[in-house]
C-alpha positions in Angstrom: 0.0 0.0 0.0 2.7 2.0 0.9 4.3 1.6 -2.4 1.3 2.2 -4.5 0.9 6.0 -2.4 4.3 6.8 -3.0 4.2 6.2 -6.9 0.7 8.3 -6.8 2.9 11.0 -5.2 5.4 10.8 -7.7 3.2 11.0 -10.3 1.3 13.5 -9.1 4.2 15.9 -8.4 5.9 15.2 -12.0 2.3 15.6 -12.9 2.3 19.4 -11.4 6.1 19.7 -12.5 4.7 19.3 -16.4 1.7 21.8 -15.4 4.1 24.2 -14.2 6.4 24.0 -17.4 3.9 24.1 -19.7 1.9 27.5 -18.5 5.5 28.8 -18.3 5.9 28.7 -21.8 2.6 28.9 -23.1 2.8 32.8 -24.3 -0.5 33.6 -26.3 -0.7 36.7 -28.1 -1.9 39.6 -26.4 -5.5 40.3 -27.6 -6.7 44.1 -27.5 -9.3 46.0 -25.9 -7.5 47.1 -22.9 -10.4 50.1 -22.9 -13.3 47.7 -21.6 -11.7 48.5 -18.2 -12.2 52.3 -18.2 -15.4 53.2 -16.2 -18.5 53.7 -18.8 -19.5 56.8 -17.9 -16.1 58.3 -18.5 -16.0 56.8 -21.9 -19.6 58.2 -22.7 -19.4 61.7 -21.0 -15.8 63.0 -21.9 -14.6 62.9 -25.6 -16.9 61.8 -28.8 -14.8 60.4 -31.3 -16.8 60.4 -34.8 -15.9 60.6 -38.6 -12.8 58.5 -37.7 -10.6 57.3 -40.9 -7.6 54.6 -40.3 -5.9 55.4 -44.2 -4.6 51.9 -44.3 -5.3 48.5 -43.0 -2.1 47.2 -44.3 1.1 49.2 -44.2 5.3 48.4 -44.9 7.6 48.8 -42.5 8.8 52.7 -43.0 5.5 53.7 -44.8 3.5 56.1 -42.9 -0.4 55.8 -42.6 -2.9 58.7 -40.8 -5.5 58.6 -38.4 -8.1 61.3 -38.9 -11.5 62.3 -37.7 -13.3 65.0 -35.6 -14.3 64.6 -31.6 -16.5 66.6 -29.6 -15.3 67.3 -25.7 -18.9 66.9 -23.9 -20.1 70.0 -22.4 -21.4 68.3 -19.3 -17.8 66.4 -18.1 -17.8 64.8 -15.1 -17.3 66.3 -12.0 -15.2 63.6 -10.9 -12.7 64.0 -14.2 -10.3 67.2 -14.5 -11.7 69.4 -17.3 -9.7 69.0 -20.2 -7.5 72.0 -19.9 -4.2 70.3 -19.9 -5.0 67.8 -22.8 -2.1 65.5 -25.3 -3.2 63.8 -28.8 -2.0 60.9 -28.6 -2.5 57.1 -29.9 -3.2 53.9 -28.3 -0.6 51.0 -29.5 1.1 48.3 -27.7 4.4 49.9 -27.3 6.5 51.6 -30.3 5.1 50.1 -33.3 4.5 53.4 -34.7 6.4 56.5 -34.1 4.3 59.6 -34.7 5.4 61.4 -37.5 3.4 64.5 -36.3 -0.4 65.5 -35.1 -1.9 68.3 -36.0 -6.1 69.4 -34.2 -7.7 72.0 -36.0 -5.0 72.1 -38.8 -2.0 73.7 -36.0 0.7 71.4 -35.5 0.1 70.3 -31.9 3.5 68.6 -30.8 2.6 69.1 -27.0 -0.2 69.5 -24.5 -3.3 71.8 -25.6 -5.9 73.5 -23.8 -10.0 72.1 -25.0 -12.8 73.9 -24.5 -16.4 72.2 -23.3 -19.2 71.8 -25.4 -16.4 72.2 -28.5 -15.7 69.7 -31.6 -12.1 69.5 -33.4 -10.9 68.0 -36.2 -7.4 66.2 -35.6 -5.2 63.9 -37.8 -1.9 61.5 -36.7 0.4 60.5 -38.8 1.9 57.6 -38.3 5.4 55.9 -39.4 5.5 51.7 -39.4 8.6 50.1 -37.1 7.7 46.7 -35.2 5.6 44.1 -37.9 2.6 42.3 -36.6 -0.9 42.5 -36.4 -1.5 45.5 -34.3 -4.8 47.6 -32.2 -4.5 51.0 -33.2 -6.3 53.5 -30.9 -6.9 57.0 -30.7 -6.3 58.3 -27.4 -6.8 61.6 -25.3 -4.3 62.0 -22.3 -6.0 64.5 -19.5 -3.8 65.7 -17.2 -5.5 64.7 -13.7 -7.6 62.2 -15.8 -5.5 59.5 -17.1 -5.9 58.1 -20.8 -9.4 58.4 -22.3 -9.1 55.9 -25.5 -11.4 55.9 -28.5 -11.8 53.7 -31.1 -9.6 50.9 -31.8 -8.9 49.4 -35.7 -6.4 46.2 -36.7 -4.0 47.1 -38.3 -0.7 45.1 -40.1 2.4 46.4 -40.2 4.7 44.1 -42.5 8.3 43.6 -43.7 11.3 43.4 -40.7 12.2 45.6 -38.2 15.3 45.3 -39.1 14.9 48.1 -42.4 13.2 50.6 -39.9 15.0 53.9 -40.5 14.1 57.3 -38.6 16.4 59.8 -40.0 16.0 63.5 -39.0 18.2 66.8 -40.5 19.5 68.7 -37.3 19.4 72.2 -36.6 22.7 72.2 -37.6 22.4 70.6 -40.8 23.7 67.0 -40.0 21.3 64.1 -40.7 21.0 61.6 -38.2 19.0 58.3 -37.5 17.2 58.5 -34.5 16.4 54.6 -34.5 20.7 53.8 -33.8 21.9 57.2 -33.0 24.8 57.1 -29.8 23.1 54.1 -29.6 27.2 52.6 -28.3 27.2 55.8 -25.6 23.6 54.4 -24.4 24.6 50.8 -23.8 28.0 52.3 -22.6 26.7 54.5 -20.2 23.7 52.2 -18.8 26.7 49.3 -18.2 28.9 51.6 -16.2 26.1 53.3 -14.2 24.8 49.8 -13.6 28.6 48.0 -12.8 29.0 51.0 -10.5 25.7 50.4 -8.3 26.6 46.9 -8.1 30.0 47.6 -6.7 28.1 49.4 -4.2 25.6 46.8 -3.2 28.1 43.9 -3.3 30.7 46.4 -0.6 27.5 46.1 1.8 26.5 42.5 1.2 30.0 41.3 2.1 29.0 42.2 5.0 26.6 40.4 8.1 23.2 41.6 6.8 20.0 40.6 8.7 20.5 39.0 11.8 23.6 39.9 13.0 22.6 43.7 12.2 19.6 43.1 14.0 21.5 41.6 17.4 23.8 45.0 17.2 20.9 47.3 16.7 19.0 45.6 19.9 21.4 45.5 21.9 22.4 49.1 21.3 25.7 48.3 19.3 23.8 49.9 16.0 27.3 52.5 15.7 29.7 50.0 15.6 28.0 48.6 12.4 30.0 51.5 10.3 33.9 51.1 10.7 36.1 54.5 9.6 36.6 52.5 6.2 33.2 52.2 5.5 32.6 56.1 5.7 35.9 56.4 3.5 34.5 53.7 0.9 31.4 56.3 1.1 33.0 59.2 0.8 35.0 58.2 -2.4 31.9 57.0 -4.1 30.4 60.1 -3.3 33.0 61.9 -4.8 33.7 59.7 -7.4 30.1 60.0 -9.0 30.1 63.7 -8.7 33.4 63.7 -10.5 32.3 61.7 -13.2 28.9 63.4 -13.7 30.6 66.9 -14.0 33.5 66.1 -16.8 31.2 63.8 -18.6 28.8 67.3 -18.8 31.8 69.5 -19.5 32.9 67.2 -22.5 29.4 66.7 -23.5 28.6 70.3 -23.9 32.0 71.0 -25.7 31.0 68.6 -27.9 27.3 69.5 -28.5 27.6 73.5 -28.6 24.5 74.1 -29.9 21.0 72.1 -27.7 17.6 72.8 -27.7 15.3 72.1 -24.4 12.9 69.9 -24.6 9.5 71.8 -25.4 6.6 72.0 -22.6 4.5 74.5 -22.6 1.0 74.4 -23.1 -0.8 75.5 -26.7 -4.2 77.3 -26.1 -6.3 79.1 -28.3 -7.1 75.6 -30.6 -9.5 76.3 -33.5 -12.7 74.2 -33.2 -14.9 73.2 -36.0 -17.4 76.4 -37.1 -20.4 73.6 -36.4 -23.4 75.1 -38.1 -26.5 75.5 -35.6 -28.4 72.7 -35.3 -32.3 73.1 -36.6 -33.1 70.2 -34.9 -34.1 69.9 -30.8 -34.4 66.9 -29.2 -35.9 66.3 -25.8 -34.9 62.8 -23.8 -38.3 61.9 -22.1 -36.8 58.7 -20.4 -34.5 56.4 -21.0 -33.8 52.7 -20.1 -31.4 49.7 -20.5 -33.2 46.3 -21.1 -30.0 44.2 -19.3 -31.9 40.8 -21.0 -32.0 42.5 -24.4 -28.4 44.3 -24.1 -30.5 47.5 -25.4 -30.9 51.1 -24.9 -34.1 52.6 -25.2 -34.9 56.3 -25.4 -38.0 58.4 -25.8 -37.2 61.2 -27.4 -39.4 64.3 -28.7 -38.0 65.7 -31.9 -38.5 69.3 -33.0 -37.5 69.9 -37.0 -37.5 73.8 -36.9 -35.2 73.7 -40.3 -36.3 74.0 -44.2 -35.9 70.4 -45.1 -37.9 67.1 -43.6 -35.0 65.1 -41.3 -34.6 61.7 -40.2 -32.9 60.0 -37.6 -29.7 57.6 -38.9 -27.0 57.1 -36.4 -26.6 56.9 -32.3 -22.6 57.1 -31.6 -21.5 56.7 -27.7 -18.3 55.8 -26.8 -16.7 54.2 -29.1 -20.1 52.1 -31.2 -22.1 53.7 -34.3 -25.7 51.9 -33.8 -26.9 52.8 -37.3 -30.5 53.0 -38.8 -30.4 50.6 -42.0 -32.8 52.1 -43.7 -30.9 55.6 -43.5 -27.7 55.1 -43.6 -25.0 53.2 -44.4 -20.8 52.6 -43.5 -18.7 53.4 -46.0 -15.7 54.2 -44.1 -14.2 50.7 -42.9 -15.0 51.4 -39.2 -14.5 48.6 -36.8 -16.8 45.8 -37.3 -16.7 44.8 -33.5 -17.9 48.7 -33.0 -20.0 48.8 -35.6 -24.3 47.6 -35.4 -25.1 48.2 -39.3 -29.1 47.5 -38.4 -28.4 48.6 -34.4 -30.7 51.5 -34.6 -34.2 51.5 -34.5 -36.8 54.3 -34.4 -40.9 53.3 -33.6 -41.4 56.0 -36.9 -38.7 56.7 -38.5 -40.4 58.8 -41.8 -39.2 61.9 -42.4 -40.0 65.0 -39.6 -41.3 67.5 -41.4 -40.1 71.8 -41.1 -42.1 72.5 -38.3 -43.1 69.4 -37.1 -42.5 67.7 -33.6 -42.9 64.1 -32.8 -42.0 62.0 -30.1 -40.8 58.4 -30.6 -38.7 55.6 -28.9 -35.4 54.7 -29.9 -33.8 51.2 -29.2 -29.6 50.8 -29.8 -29.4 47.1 -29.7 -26.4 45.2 -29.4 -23.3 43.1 -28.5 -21.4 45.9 -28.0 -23.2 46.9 -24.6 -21.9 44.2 -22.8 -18.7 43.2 -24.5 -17.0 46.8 -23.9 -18.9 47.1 -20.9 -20.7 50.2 -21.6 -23.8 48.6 -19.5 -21.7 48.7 -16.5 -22.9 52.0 -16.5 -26.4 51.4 -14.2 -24.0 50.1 -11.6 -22.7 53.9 -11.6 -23.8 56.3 -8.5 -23.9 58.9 -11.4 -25.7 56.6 -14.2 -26.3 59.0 -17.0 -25.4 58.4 -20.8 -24.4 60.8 -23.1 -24.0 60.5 -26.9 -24.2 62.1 -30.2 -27.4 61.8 -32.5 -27.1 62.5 -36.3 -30.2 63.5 -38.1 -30.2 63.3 -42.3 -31.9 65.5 -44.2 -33.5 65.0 -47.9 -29.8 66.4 -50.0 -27.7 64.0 -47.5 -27.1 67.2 -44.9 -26.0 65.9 -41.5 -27.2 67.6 -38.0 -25.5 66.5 -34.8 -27.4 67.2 -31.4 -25.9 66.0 -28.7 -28.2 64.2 -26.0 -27.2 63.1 -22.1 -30.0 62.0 -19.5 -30.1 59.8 -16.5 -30.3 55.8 -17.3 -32.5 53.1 -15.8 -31.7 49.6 -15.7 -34.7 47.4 -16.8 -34.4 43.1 -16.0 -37.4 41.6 -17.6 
C-alpha cells in the first residue's frame, strides 16, 4: 500500500512539474481591448470620437499611414474628471510600433499639451510611421492631465516587412542628418553598463558584510554605531565623490561637444481652433431612458422638433466608441471597426421623415453586443448613471445635423 501512495505522489508531483512548465511557456498573443476596463461613464461623458478614418489597414515597414477624424469634448464632463484643460493627442498602440510622425487638431501642429474647450468639436489627424511588424490595435487616445488616458476607437492594423529596415532619419538644426532609430546608440549601452557595474560595486561592498541578523543583534542590543567602521565612511566618501566627478566632466565634454542644444519643449498651446459647427435646426428632448439588461438595449423616448427648411430623419446613435446605425438611412462606407459597428443597431418606432415644423415624439432602441462586450452597460452600476451620446439627423440632400443628448439611465431586467 505504501508503495502504491508513493508512486501516486510521484506521479502527481511530476504531474504538477509538467503543469508548471507548460503554462511557463505557453505565451498567447496579447488580444486588445484594454479600454473595456475604463469606467463607462467616462468613456460616454468625456470625448466623442466620430468621422474616424484609419488610411490603411495594411502598411510596410517605414510607410506612414494617418488617423483622422473629428471629436467633440462633452459639455457636461464629469465632476469627478479634471476638465480638459491640460490635454495630449496621442494614440493607443502596444508599445513603439508606430512613431508619430506629427499631429496636427484644427489644422495647428500640436507637438505638446493643448488647452480644450467644453461643449467644442475639433478636427485632428496623426500620422503615423511603421517600425515593429505584426498584427496590431491602433487607438486614438486623449491623455487629461489629472484624468488619465481616455481611449477611442480601436482598428487592426498590419504592419509588415522586418524591423530590421526601420529607418528614422531627422536633418538637425545644424544641418547633419542623423537616425534617430541607432543614434549614440554605443554611448547608451556604454553608459547604462557603467552606471549599472557602479551600483553593483556598491551593493556587493554592503552585502559582504553580516546583513539581517547579526545587524539586527547589534541594533537591539544598542551596538547599532559599531555597524559603520572608519573605512566604510571612507568607501562612502570616495563614491560620493567619485560620481560627482564623473557626472561633471562627462557634462563639460558633453557640452563642448554639442555647442548648440535645444530644451525639450513643454508648454502648453491654447487658443485651438474648433470646427465652425453650423447651428443645429433640430431639438431633441430625452423623455426617459432605459437599458433592457436581458435585451443588451438602450431605449430612449425622445421628442423631436424639426425647426429647419428640409424634412429630417434619424440615422445614427454614436457613444463611446459604437455607431448603432439605422439601415434604412444610412449606411458605413468608411471601414469602421466591425466589433464597433451595429449596421441595423438603430431603431426608431417612426422613423419617416419629420417635417419643417413638425414635432414628434418616438422611442429609440440601440441594440447590441457591444453593450456588454466593452462594458458600456456597467454604466447602471454607476452612483452617477447617465449616458451621453451624439445623435445624427439626415436631411432630404444628404445634410447631416448633430445634437448631442445626455440623461439619466434606468436599468430594466425583464
Amino acid at each position: 500500500m505504501k508503495i502504491i501512495k508513493d508512486k501516486v505522489a510521484k506521479l502527481s508531483f511530476v504531474a504538477l512539474l509538467v503543469t508548471m512548465t507548460a503554462a511557463i511557456f505557453y505565451t498567447p498573443a496579447a488580444s486588445a481591448h484594454g479600454e473595456k476596463s475604463q469606467a463607462a461613464f467616462m468613456r460616454m461623458r468625456t470625448i466623442h470620437w466620430f468621422d474616424l478614418n484609419w488610411s490603411k489597414d495594411e502598411v510596410a515597414i517605414n510607410d506612414t499611414m494617418t488617423i483622422s477624424g473629428k471629436f467633440h469634448v462633452f459639455a457636461g464632463w464629469p465632476e469627478t474628471v479634471d476638465k480638459p484643460e491640460v490635454s495630449f493627442l496621442n494614440i493607443g498602440i502596444p508599445g513603439p510600433v508606430f512613431i508619430r510622425a506629427g499631429s496636427w487638431i484644427g489644422g495647428q501642429l500640436v507637438p505638446r499639451s493643448v488647452s480644450l474647450e467644453l461643449g467644442e468639436t475639433y478636427e485632428f489627424k496623426v500620422l503615423l510611421k511603421a517600425r515593429r511588424p505584426g498584427d496590431w490595435h491602433v487607438h486614438t487616445m486623449m491623455n487629461v492631465e489629472g484624468g488619465g488616458p481616455i481611449i477611442g476607437p480601436g482598428k487592426w492594423v498590419t504592419i509588415t516587412g522586418s524591423m530590421g529596415e526601420f529607418v528614422n532619419p531627422i536633418t538637425t538644426l545644424t544641418g547633419d542628418t542623423i537616425d534617430l532609430e541607432t543614434y549614440a546608440l554605443d554611448s547608451i549601452y556604454f553608459w547604462s553598463f557603467f552606471w549599472y557595474a557602479i551600483g553593483l560595486a556598491w551593493l556587493l561592498f554592503w552585502v559582504k558584510r553580516p546583513i539581517f541578523v547579526p545587524r539586527h543583534i547589534a541594533v537591539s542590543s544598542g551596538k547599532a554605531d559599531t555597524l559603520i567602521s572608519a573605512g566604510d565612511k571612507k568607501v562612502g566618501v570616495a563614491f560620493a565623490i567619485g560620481t560627482l566627478v564623473i557626472v561633471a566632466a562627462t557634462m563639460g565634454s558633453t557640452n563642448e561637444k554639442y555647442p548648440v542644444t535645444t530644451p525639450l519643449q513643454a508648454g502648453l498651446l491654447r487658443g485651438i481652433k474648433p470646427i465652425q459647427m453650423p447651428e443645429s435646426t433640430v431639438t431633441v428632448k430625452v423623455e426617459d431612458a432605459s437599458y433592457r439588461v436581458p435585451g443588451r438595449a438602450m431605449q430612449m423616448t425622445l421628442t423631436i422638433t424639426n425647426n429647419g427648411d428640409s424634412a429630417v430623419r434619424l440615422g445614427e446613435f454614436n457613444t463611446d466608441s459604437g455607431s448603432f446605425l439605422g439601415s434604412d438611412v444610412l449606411e458605413d462606407e468608411t471601414g469602421y471597426p466591425d466589433d464597433l459597428l451595429a449596421e441595423e443597431g438603430l431603431t426608431v418606432s417612426d422613423n419617416s421623415p419629420i417635417a419643417p415644423g413638425e414635432t414628434r415624439t418616438v422611442n429609440v432602441t440601440a441594440s447590441d453586443a457591444a453593450w456588454e462586450v466593452y462594458r458600456l452597460a456597467d454604466l447602471i452600476y454607476d452612483p452617477d448613471s447617465r449616458f451621453a451620446g451624439l445623435l445624427f439627423f439626415f436631411d432630404e440632400d444628404g445634410g447631416r445635423q448633430m445634437v448631442m443628448v445626455d440623461a439619466p439611465l434606468i436599468p430594466t431586467f425583464i
